[in-house]
matplotlib code that plots the C-alpha trace (Angstrom):
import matplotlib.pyplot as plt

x = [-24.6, -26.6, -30.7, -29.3, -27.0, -29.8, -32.4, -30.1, -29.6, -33.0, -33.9, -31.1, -32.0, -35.6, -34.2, -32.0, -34.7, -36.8, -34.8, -33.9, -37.5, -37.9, -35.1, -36.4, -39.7, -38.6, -36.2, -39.6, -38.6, -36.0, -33.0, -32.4, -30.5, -26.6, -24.3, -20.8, -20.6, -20.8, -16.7, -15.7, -18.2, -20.6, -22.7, -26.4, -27.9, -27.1, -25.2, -27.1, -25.0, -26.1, -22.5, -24.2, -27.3, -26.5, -25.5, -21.8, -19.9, -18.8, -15.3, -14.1, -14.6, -16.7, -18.0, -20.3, -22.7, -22.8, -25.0, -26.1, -28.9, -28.1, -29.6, -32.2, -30.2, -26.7, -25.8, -24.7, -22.9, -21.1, -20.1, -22.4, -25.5, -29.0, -29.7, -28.0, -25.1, -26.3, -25.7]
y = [43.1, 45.0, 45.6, 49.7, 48.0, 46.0, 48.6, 50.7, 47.9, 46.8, 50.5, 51.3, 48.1, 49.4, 52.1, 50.9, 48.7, 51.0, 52.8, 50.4, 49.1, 53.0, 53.0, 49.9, 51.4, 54.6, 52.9, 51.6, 47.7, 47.5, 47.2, 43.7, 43.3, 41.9, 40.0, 40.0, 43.3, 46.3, 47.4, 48.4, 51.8, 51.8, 48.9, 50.0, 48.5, 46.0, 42.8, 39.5, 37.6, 40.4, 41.6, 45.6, 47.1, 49.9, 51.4, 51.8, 49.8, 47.2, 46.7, 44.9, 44.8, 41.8, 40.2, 37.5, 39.5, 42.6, 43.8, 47.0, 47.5, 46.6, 46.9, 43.8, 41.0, 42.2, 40.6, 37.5, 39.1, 41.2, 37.6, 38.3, 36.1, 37.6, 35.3, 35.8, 33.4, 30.6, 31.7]
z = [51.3, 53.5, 53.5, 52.3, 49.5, 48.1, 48.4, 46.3, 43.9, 43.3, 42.3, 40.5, 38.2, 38.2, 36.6, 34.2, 33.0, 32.4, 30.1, 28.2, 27.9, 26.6, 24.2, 22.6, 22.4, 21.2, 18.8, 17.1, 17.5, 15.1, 18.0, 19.7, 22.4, 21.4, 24.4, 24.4, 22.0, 24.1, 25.1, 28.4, 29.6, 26.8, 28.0, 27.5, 31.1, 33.5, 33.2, 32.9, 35.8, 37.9, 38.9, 38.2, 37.4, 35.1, 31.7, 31.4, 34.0, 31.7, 32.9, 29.9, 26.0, 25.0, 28.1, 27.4, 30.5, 28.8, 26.0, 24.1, 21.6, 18.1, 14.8, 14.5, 12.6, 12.8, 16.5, 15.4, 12.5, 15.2, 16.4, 19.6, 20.8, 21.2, 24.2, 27.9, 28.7, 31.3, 35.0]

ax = plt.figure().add_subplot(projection="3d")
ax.plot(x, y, z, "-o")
ax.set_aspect("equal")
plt.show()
C-alpha cells in the first residue's frame, strides 16, 4: 500500500467513524453495536480486522468482522457478540 492508499484509508475511516459515532448519538443510546449480524452490503461501518473502512462492503452475511447497530439487548439474541472478534 502506498502513502496515496493509506491517506485515503485513514480518512475514509475518519469518516465512517464519525458517522457512526452520530448515529449512536442520534439514536439516543439505545443501539449497541452487534458482530457477526450485518449480511453482505448492509454493514453499518468498517470491519474490525481492518480489511475496509466503510458502511456496506461487507462481502458476506454473518462475518464475525462486521457489525451494524442493533437494538440494546437483542445482539446476542440475534446469536451475534457485542465485542470485536480477536485480531
Amino acid at each position: 500500500m502506498n502513502k496515496r492508499q493509506a491517506l485515503i484509508a485513514a480518512a475514509l475511516a475518519g469518516v465512517c467513524a464519525a458517522t457512526a459515532t452520530t448515529a449512536a448519538a442520534n439514536a439516543g443510546g439505545d443501539k449497541e453495536k452487534c458482530y457477526g449480524v450485518a449480511k453482505a452490503g448492509a454493514n453499518d461501518c468498517g470491519a474490525a480486522d481492518g480489511s475496509h473502512s466503510c458502511s456496506g462492503q461487507a462481502k458476506t452475511d454473518n462475518a464475525p468482522a462486521e457489525w451494524k447497530f442493533v437494538a440494546k439487548g437483542t445482539c446476542e439474541k440475534m446469536g451475534g457478540k457485542t465485542k470485536p472478534p480477536a485480531k
